[in-house]
Residue, then its C-alpha position, 0 to 999 in steps of 0.5 A: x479485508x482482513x484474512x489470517x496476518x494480511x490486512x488491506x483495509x483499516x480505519x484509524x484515529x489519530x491526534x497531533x499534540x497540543x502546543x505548550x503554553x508561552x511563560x509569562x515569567x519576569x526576571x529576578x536577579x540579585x543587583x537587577x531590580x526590574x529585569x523585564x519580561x524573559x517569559x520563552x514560548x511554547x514547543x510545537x505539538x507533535x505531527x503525526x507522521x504517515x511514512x513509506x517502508x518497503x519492508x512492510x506488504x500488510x496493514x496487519x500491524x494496525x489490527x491491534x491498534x488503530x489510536x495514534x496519540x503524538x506529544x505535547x509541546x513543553x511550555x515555555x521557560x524563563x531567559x526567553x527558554x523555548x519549551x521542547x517541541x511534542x514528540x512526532x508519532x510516524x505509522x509506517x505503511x507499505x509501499x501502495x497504501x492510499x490514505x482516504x477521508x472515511x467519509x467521502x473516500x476522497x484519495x488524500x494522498x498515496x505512499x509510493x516511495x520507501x522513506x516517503x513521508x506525510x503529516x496527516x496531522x500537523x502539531x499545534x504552535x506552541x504559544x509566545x512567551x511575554x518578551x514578545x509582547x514588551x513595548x515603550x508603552x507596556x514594558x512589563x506585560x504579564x501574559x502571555x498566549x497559550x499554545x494552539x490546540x493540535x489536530x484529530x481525525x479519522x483516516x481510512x487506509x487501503x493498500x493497493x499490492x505493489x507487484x511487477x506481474x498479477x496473476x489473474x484468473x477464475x477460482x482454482x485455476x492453479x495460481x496459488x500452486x503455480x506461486x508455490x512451485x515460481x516463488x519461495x511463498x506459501x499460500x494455501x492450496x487446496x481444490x476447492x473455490x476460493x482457497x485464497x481469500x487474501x492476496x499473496x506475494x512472491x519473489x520470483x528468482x530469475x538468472x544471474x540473481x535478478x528478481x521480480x514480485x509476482x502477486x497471486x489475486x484471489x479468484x474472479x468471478x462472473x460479476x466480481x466487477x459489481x463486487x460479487x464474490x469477492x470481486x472488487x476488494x481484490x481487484x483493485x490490487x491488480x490495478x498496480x501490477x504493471x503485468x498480468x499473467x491470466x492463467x486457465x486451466x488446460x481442461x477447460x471447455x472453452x479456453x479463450x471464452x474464458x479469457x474473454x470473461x476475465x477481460x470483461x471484469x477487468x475493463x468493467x472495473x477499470x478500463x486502463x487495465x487492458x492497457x497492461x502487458x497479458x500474457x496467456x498461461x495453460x496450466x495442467x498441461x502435463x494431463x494433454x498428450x502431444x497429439x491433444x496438444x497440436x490440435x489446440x494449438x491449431x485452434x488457440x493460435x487462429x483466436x489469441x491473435x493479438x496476446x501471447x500464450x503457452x502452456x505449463x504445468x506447476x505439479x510436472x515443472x512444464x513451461x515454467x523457465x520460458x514462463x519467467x523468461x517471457x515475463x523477464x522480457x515484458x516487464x523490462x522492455x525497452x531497457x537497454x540491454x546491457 
């Protein structure tokens, strides 16, 4: 899915290089007649090279190009010379990119780690040079073997958001303003459905400068599971969110009908998701009085039985500092305190 600079999903070609050809050269010197085969072997094709960087949370580089070409190995020279190898070609992909075979969607590995390397394509051998073919019986050979061509193909890569807390929730719910008004990112913000067609990231500052990521999912839908609206192109980020926030509107007919809706996506699209940390956000708590506020207490505290909630509000700044101590205290639980 591509939207304005985020890009998730991105198809790309690559190309290790050639080795270089072994020399077949003889050597020549002055008061030596017949010096013998000295031909050197071949450099190695280029590998091209797929590596971690954590400064980096899109695919969006690869929009304008998606042919990656490494170098070829130089052939080889005289006095057994080895011939440079081809240069090495590294994509540099975020933290959470999978690289998948295009055809068969097979996961071929995941980049988790900053500075992780992996060669997608592994350069040729360069070929050997002459000297290694002498013998008793072959003392001047004049061949010697061509370097191996290098390796083309097609991968498929699909970034996964690599985010401590995901928001979840049913289109303008309040997330994009709630990430606004928590963290210093700008998603757009308006009151219509689906305003947010891309994920977007924040970090959260909390006390004493600690800080955690929080990712703004675009809007669920009824069915998004069996990939209606924008279902299951986004829902796959929230796979790595090791906290999810599900943030409903305080005017909302039945608030924990709706919670239980959003569960069910989730546990339709993957069932290890309600294995996270949930936490219950109310937002646009600044439309209730006090009085409206108790009664649905009563009510929500007899339904959420076993999940926490509370409620906020990101336009009035309500709730929000016990809302980043709550996450804080989920996603460092059982660390030790120091």
């Amino acid at each position: 899915m591509t939207e304005g600079n985020f890009t998730d999903y991105v198809k790309i070609k690559v190309a290790s290089g050639k080795g270089g050809q072994g020399s077949a050269h003889l050597r020549r010197e002055k008061y030596v007649a017949k010096g013998g085969p000295d031909g050197g072997d071949g450099g190695r094709g280029g590998h091209i090279i797929v590596k971690g960087n954590k400064n980096l949370w899109t695919l969006y580089h690869f929009k304008f190009k998606k042919h990656f070409q490494a170098g070829h190995g130089e052939h080889g020279g005289k006095q057994t010379s080895t011939g440079a190898d081809g240069q090495d070609v590294f994509i540099e992909v975020p933290l959470g990119t999978q690289v998948k075979n295009p055809e068969t969607d097979e996961v071929f590995f995941e980049i988790t780690e900053d500075g992780e390397e992996k060669i997608v394509a592994t350069g040729g051998k360069g070929g050997l040079g002459n000297w290694h073919f002498k013998s008793s019986t072959n003392q001047t050979p004049r061949y010697a073997q061509p370097g191996l061509p290098g390796e083309e193909t097609e991968l498929l890569l699909e970034l996964k958001l690599l985010a401590d807390v995901g928001l979840v929730g049913f289109p303008n719910a309040g997330k994009s303003t709630l990430l606004s008004v928590i963290t210093s990112a700008k998603p757009k913000i308006a009151d219509y459905e689906f305003t947010t067609l891309k994920p977007n990231l924040g970090i959260v500052e909390y006390r004493d400068y600690r800080t955690f990521v929080m990712a703004d999912i675009p809007g669920i839908i009824e069915g998004a599971s069996e990939g209606k609206g924008l279902g299951h192109y986004f829902l796959r980020h929230i796979e790595r969110n090791s906290t999810l926030l599900f943030l409903i509107p305080a005017d909302t007919k039945d608030i924990y009908k709706e919670y239980e809706v959003l569960l069910n996506e989730l546990q339709k699209y993957n069932p290890e998701l309600l294995d996270k940390e949930r936490l219950v956000a109310i937002s646009k708590a600044d439309m209730l009085d006090e009085e409206l506020k108790k009664e649905m207490k009563q009510e929500l505290d007899q339904q959420f039985t076993n999940v926490e909630y509370l409620f906020i509000s990101s336009i009035a700044q309500q709730g929000i500092q016990p809302l980043k101590d709550k996450l804080w205290e989920m996603l460092n639980k059982g660390e030790e305190k120091v």
